[in-house]
C-alpha positions in Angstrom: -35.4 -14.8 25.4 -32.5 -17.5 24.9 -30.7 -17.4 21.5 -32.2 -20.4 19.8 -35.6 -18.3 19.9 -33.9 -15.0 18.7 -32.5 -17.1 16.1 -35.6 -18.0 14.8 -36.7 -14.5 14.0 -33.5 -13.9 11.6 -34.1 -14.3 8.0 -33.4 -17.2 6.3 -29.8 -16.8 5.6 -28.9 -15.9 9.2 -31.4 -18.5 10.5 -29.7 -21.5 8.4 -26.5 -19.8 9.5 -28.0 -19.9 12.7 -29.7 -23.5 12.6 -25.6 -25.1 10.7 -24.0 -23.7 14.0 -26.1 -24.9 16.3 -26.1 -28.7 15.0 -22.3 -28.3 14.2 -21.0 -27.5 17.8 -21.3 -30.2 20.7 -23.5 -30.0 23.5 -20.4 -29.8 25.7 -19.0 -27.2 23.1 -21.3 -24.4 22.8 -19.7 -21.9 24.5 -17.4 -21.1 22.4 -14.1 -21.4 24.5 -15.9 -21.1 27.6 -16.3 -23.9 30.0 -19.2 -25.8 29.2 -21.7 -26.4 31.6 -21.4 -30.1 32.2 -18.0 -29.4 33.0 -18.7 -26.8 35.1 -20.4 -28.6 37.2 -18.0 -31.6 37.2 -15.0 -29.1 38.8 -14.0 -28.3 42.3 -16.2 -27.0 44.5 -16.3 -23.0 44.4 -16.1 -22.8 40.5 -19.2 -20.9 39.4 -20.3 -22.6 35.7 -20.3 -20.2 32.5 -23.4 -20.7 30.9 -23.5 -21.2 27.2 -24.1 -19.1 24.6 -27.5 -19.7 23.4 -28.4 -19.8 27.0 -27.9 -16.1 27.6 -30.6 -13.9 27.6 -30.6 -11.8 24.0 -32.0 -8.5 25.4 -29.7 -8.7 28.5 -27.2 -8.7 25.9 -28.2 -6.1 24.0 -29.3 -3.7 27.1 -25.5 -3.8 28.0 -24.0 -3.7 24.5 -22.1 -0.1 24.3 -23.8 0.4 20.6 -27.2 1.8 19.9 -29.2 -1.1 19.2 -33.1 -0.5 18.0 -35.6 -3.3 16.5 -38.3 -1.9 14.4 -41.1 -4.1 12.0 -43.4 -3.4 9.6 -43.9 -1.2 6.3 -44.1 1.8 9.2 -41.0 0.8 10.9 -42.6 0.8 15.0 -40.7 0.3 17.4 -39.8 -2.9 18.9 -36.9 -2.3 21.1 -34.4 0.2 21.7 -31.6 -0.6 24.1 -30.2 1.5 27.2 -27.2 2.8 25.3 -29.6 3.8 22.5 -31.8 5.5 25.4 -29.1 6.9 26.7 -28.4 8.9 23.8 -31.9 9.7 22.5 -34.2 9.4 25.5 -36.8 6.6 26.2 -38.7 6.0 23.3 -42.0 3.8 23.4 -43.0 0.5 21.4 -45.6 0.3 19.4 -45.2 3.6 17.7 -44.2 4.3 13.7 -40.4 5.3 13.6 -41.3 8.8 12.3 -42.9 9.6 14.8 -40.9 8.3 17.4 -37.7 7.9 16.0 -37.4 11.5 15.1 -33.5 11.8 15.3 -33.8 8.7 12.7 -35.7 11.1 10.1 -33.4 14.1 10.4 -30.7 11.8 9.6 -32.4 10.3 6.9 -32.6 6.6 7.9 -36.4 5.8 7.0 -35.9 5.9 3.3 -32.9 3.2 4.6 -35.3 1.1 6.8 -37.2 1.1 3.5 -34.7 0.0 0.9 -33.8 -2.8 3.8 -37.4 -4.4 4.0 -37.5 -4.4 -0.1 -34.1 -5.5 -0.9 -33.8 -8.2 2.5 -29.6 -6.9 2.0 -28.4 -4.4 5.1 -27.7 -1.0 4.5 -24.6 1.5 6.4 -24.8 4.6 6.9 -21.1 6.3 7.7 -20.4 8.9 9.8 -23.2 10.8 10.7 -23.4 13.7 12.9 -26.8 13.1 15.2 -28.9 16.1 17.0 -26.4 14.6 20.6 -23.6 16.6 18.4 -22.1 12.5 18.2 -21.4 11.3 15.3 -22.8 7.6 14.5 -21.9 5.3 11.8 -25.7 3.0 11.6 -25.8 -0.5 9.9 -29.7 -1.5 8.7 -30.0 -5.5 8.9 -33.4 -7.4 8.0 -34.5 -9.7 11.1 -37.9 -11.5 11.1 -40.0 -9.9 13.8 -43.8 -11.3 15.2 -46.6 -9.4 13.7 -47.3 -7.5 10.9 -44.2 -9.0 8.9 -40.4 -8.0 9.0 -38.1 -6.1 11.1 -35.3 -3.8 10.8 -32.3 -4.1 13.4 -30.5 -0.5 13.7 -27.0 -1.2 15.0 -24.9 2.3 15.3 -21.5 2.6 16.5 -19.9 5.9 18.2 -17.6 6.9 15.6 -17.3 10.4 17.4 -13.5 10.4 17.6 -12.3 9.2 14.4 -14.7 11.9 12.8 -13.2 14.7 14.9 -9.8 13.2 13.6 -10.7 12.9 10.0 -12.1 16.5 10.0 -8.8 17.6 11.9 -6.7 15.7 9.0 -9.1 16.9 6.6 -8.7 21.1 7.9 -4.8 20.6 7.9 -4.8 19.2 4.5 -6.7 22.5 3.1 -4.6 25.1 5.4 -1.3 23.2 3.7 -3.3 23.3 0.3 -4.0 26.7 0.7 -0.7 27.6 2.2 0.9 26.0 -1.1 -1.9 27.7 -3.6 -1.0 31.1 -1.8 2.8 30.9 -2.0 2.3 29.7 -5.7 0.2 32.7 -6.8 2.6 34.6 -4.9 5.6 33.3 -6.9 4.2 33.8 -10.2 3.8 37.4 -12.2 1.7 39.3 -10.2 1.5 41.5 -13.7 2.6 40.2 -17.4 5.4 42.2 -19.0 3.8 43.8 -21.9 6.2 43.7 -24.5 6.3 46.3 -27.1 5.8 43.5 -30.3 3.8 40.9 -28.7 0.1 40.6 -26.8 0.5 38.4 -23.8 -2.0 37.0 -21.5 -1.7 33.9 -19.2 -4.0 31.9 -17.0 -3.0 29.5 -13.7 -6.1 27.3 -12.7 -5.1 25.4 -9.5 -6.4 21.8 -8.8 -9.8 21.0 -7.2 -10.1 21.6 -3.3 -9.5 17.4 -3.4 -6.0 17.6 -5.3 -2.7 19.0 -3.9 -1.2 22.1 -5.8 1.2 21.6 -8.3 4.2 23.4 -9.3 3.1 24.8 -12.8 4.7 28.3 -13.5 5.4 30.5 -16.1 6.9 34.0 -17.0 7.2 36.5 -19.5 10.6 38.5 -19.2 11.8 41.5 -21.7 15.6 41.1 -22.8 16.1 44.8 -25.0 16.4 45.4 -27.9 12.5 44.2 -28.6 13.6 40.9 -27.8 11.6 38.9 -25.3 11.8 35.7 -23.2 9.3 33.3 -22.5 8.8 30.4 -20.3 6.6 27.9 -19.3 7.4 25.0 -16.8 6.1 22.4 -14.5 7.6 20.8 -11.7 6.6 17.2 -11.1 5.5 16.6 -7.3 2.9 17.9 -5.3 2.5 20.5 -2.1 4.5 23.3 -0.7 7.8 22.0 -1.7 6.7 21.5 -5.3 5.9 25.5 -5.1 8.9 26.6 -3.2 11.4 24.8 -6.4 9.1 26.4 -8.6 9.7 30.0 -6.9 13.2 28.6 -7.3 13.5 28.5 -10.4 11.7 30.6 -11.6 14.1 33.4 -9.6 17.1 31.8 -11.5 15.3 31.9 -15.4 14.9 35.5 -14.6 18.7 35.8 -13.9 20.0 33.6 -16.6 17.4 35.3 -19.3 19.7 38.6 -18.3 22.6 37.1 -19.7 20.9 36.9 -22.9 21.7 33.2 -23.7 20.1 31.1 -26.4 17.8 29.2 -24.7 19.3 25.8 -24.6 22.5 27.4 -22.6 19.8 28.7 -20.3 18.1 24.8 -19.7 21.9 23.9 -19.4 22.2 26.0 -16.6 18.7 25.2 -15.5 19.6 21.8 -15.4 22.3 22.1 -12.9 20.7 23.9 -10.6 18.1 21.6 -10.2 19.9 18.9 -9.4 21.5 21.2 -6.7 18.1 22.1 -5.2 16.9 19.0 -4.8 18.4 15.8 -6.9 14.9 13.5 -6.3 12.8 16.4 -8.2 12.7 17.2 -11.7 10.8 19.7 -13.8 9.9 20.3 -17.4 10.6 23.4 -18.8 10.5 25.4 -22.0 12.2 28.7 -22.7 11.8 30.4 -26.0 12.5 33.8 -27.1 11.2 36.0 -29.4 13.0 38.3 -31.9 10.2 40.9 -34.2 13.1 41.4 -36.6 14.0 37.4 -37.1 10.3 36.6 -37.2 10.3 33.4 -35.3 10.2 31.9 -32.1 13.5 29.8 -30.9 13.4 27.6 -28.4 14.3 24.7 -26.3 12.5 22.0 -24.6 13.5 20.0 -21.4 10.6 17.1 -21.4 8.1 19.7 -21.8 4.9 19.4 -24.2 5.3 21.2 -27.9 4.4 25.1 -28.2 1.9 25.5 -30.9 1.7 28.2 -33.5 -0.9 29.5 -35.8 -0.2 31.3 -38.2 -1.9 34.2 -39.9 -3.4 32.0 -42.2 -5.3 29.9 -39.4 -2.9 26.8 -39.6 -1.7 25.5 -36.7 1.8 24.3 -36.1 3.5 22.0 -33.4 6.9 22.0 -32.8 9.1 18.8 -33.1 12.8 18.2 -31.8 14.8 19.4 -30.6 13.3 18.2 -26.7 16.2 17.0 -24.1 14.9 15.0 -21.0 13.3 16.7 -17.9 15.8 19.3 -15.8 17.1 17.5 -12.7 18.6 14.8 -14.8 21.6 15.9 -15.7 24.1 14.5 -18.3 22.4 15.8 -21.3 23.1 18.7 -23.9 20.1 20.6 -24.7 20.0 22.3 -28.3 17.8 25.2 -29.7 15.2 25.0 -32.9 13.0 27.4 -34.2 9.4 28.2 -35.4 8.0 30.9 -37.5 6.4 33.3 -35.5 5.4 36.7 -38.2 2.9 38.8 -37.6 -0.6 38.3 -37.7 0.5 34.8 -35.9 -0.5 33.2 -32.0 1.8 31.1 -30.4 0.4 28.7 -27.0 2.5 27.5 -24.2 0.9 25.2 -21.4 1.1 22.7 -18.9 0.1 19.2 -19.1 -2.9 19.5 -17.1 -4.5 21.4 -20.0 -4.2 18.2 -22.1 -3.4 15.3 -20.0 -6.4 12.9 -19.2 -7.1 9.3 -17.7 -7.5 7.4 -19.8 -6.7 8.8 -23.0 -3.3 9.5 -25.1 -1.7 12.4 -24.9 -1.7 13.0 -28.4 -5.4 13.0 -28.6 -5.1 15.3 -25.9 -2.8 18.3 -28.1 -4.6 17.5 -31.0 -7.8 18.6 -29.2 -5.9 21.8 -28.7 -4.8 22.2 -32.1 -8.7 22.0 -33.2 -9.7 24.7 -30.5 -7.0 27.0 -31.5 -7.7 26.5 -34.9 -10.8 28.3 -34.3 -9.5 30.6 -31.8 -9.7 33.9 -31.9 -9.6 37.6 -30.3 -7.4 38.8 -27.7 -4.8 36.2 -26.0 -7.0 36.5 -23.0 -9.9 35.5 -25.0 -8.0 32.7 -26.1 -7.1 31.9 -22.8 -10.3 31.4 -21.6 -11.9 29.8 -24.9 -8.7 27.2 -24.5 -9.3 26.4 -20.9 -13.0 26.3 -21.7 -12.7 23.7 -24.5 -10.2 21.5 -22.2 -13.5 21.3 -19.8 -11.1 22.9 -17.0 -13.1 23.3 -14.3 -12.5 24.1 -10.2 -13.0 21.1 -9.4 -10.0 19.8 -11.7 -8.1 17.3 -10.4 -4.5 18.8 -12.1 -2.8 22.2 -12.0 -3.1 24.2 -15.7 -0.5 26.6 -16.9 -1.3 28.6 -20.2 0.3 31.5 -22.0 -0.7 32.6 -25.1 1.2 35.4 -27.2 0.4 37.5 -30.6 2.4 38.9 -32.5 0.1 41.6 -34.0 0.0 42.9 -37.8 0.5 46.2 -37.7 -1.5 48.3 -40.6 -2.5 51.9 -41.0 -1.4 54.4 -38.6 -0.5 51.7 -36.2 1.8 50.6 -38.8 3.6 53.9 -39.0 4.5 53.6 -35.3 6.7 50.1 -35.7 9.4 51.3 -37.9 12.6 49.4 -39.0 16.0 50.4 -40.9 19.2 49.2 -41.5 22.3 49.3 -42.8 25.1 47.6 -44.1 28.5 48.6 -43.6 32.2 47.6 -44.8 34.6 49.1 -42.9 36.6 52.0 -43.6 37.4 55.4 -42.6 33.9 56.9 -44.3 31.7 53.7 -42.5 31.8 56.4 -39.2 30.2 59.0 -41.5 27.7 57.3 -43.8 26.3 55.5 -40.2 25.8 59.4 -38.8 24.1 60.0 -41.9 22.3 57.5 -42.2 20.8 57.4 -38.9 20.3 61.5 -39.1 17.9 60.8 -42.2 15.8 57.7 -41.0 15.2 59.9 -37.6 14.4 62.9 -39.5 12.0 60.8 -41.6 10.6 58.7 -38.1 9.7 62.7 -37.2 11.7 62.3 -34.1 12.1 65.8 -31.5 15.6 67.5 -32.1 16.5 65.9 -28.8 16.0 62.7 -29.4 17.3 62.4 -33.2 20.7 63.9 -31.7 20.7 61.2 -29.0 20.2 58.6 -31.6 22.6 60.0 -34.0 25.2 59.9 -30.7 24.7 56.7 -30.2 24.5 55.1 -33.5 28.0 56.8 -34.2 29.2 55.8 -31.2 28.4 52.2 -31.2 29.6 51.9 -34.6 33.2 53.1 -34.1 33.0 50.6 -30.9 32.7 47.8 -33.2 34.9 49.4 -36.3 37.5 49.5 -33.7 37.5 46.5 -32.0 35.3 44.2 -33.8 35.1 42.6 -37.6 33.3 42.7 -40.6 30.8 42.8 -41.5 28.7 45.6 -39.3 25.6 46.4 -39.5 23.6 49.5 -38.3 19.6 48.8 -37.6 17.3 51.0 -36.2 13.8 50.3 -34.8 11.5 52.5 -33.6 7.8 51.3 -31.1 5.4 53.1 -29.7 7.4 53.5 -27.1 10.9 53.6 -27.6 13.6 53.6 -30.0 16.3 50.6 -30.6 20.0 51.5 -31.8 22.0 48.6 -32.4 25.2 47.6 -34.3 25.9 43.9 -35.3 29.4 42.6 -36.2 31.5 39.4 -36.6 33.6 39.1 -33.4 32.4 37.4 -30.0 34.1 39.9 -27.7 31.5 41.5 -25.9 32.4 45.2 -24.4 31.8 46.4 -20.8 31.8 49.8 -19.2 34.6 50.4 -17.8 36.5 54.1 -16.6 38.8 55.8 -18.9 41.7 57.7 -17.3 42.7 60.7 -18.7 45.9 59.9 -20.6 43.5 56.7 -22.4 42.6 57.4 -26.2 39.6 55.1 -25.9 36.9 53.2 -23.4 34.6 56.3 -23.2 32.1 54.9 -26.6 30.0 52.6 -24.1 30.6 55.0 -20.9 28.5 57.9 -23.2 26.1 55.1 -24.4 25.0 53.7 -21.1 24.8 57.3 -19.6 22.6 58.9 -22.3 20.4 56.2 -23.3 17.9 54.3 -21.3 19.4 50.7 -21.1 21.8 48.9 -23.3 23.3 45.5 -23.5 24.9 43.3 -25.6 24.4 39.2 -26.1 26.4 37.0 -28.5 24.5 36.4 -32.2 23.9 32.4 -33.5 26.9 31.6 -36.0 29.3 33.7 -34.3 29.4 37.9 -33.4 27.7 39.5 -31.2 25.1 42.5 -30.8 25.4 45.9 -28.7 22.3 48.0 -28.6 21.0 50.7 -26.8 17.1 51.8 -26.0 15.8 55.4 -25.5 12.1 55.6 -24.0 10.2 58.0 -26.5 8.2 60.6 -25.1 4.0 59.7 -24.3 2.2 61.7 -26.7 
C-alpha cells in the first residue's frame, strides 16, 4: 500500500490535506529533505536512491513504528489491523472480529464508548495516561480514517507513557508525605487542649486544605494571664508548606512568652513584629491578639492586617470591629495601637482566618458579612457555633484554603450559678486606718462568700499584705477588689504608680521586702502588669477547694 492510496482512505479534511501536499511539492521534491529519486539515480555509482515518501509502504511503516497502532471500521469497531508493537504488548489479535470481543484490553480501559463518540462526532478523541492489564501505562489518541466496507474507521494510536506516569505518581506521593509532614507538625504546634478559662466558653476548629492544596500556617491560642484575665489569639502566616508551619510554631512559642509579660496587646504585635522579621524577613503574618478582662467587660485588642473579630451581643446584634489594624507583622516600621469592644455577659465573640470567608471571585466584604448573618442566628455552645459557622462557609475537605476559628462566650451567670462568680471592691485613700478597714473589709466579704477558716485567713493575709505594699510604695488612689469563681479566689490591689514589685530576699536587719515574699509563698500564683492611663495591678490567686 503506497501513501497516495492510504491517503485516500482519510477523511476529508486529512485527504484535502493529503491531496494540497501532494500537488504542492515537486516531483523531484517529495521526500521531504531526502534525495529525490531522479537524483539518486543521477549520482556516483554506489549511492543507493532514498525512495520518496509516498512510495513507502504504509503498513511497513506502521509494523515498525514503536507505538501501538490498531485500525478498526464500522458501528462494531472490527478489527482491521493492529501492528507488531501493538501485538507485542497485547498478543495477536485477528481481523474481522468486533473490538469487544477482540479488543478486550480496549473495553477494560474504556475505549469503545471513545471509538463511538469518534465515528459520531468525525473529531479524535485522547485518552491520557492509562494503566493497561501489561501493568504499562498508555496514553491512546482515537482519529477517524475512511476504511473499505461497511463505512468508517477508527485509527488507535497509543504511546508508552510508562515512565513519566511512574514520575508523576513519584512527584505526586512526595507532595502528600511533605503535605502530610506539614499538616502533622501544624496540629502538633497548635493546642493540643483549649485553656478553659474560668469566665469564658472556648472552643476552636482548624480545617486543613483539600489533599490538592498545601497547608497553610493558620494558628491560634487561648492563654490565661491571672487575675481572670485571658489572652486570645488568632493568626495566619502567608505562604504555604512546612516552613509556613515551622514560623507559625514560632510564633506562636513567642505570643505565649510575651502574653506572660502581661502587655496590652499592641506592645505584644510590637514585639511580634520584630521577631518576624528576624525569623525570616520575606514572610509575614497577620495576627490578632485580644484580651479579655470579666471585670472591664470588653474585649481589647490589636490587629496586624488581620480580618475584624465579631461580637454579638446578648441582644443578638452583631458587631465588627473597626481601627485600630496596623499592616501585617514582618513589615516593620509601624506602631500598632489597641481599641476595644464590648464584650458583657450573655455575649459571643469570633476570631478566624481568611479561609473561612475568602472566595474567588467574590469581595471580601460579602464574604464577613455572610458571617455576620450566620452568627446572627448562631447559637448553643462555642463548639456548636463552630461547626454551624464552618458549615455555613460551605468548608468542606476538599477546601482549597486552611480555616482558623475560635469562638468565645462570655456566659450570664443567673441562679445558683450566679452565686459562684462573686465580685467586691474597695476604695481606699490612704492613711494609717486604710491597713485596717482593707482587713476588715476583706474579713466580711469572705465571711459572706462562706469561705473555710483557712482560706478566709489566707485572703485576709494577703489582701493586707498587698495593700500596705502599695500604701508604702505606691500612690493614690488604691483600690482593694476581690473576686471569687468556681474555682478560685482573686485578691488584687490597684494604685497609681508604674513601679512594679518583685520578690526579692529580705535580710535580717531590713524593715521591709517580705509583703510579696509571704504573698507568692502562700497563695497559688500572683503577678503584677501595668494598668491603661498609668498604675499598675498586683494580684494574687488561691485555688478553692473541689466541692
Amino acid at each position: 500500500m503506497n501513501f497516495t492510496r492510504w491517503s485516500a482512505r482519510l477523511p476529508g479534511t486529512q485527504r484535502r490535506a493529503a491531496a494540497r501536499t501532494e500537488h504542492a511539492v515537486s516531483p523531484d521534491r517529495r521526500g521531504e529533505g531526502c534525495v529525490p529519486a531522479a537524483r539518486a539515480e543521477q549520482l556516483s555509482d554506489g549511492v543507493v536512491p532514498v525512495p520518496a515518501v509516498d512510495e513507502l509502504p504504509a503498513r511497513e511503516v506502521l509494523d515498525r513504528v514503536p507505538a501501538l497502532v490498531a485500525l478498526v471500521h464500522g458501528t462494531d469497531h472490527r478489527i482491521a489491523y493492529v501492528n507488531d508493537a501493538y501485538a507485542a504488548a497485547f498478543g495477536v489479535r485477528p481481523t474481522g472480529e468486533p473490538a469487544r470481543e477482540a479488543l478486550p484490553e480496549l473495553a477494560e480501559l474504556g475505549l469503545l464508548p471513545l471509538l463511538d463518540q469518534v465515528l459520531r462526532s468525525g473529531k479524535p478523541r485522547t485518552l491520557k495516561s492509562r494503566k493497561a492489564v501489561d501493568g504499562r501505562s498508555y496514553t491512546f489518541t482515537c482519529t477517524p480514517a475512511a476504511e473499505h466496507g461497511d463505512g468508517a474507521g477508527v485509527l488507535v494510536f497509543a504511546t508508552d507513557v510508562t515512565d513519566h506516569a511512574e514520575a508523576a505518581e513519584r512527584l505526586r506521593t512526595s507532595e502528600r508525605r511533605q503535605r502530610e509532614t506539614a499538616v502533622t507538625l501544624q496540629r502538633s504546634l497548635l493546642p493540643q487542649e483549649l485553656e478553659q478559662p474560668d469566665d469564658l466558653r472556648i472552643a476552636a476548629t482548624y480545617q486543613p486544605g483539600g489533599t490538592e492544596a498545601a497547608v497553610g500556617g493558620d494558628w491560634y491560642d487561648v492563654i490565661t494571664l491571672g487575675a481572670g484575665r485571658t489572652a486570645l489569639v488568632i493568626g495566619d502566616v502567608m505562604g504555604r508548606g512546612v516552613r509556613a508551619a515551622a514560623v507559625m510554631g514560632q510564633l506562636r512559642t513567642a505570643v505565649r512568652a510575651y502574653a506572660r509579660l502581661d502587655l496590652p496587646p499592641h506592645e505584644v504585635l510590637q514585639l511580634l513584629d520584630g521577631l518576624a522579621i528576624e525569623i525570616d524577613a520575606n514572610q509575614i503574618a497577620t495576627c490578632v491578639y485580644a484580651v479579655h478582662d470579666p471585670n472591664e467587660g470588653k474585649l481589647v485588642y490589636a490587629s496586624a492586617g488581620h480580618l475584624p473579630i465579631l461580637v454579638r451581643d446578648e441582644n443578638g446584634t452583631v458587631l465588627r470591629t473597626d481601627e485600630p489594624t496596623g499592616p501585617p507583622l514582618g513589615t516593620g516600621g509601624w506602631m500598632h495601637a489597641s481599641g476595644s469592644v464590648p464584650l458583657g455577659p450573655g455575649s459571643t465573640a469570633v476570631l478566624y482566618t481568611d479561609g473561612l470567608v475568602e472566595r474567588r471571585n467574590e469581595d471580601l466584604d460579602e464574604g464577613i458579612a455572610a458571617l455576620e448573618r450566620a452568627l446572627a442566628g448562631a447559637t448553643g455552645t462555642p463548639q456548636v457555633i463552630c461547626d454551624r459557622l464552618v458549615r455555613s462557609a460551605g468548608v468542606t475537605a476538599d477546601h482549597d484554603d486552611d480555616v482558623a476559628l475560635l469562638v468565645l462566650q462570655h456566659p450570664a451567670r443567673t441562679g445558683a450559678d450566679g452565686e459562684l462568680f462573686r465580685n467586691a471592691a474597695l476604695e481606699l485613700l490612704g492613711g494609717v486606718e486604710a491597713a485596717p478597714r482593707a482587713r476588715a473589709f476583706a474579713s466580711g466579704v469572705l465571711t459572706s462568700w462562706r469561705f473555710p477558716a483557712d482560706l478566709h485567713d489566707l485572703g485576709v493575709l494577703a489582701a493586707s499584705e498587698l495593700v500596705a505594699n502599695s500604701l508604702q510604695h505606691g500612690t493614690p488612689p488604691t483600690r482593694l477588689r476581690l473576686r471569687r469563681t468556681d474555682r478560685r479566689l482573686i485578691v488584687e490591689v490597684t494604685d497609681g504608680d508604674e513601679h512594679l514589685p518583685r520578690r526579692r530576699r529580705a535580710e535580717p536587719g531590713d524593715e521591709s521586702g517580705r509583703g510579696i515574699a509571704i504573698v507568692a509563698t502562700i497563695a497559688s500564683t500572683w503577678g503584677s502588669r501595668r494598668t491603661p492611663g498609668g498604675g499598675k495591678a498586683v494580684w494574687c490567686e488561691f485555688v478553692l477547694p473541689r466541692p
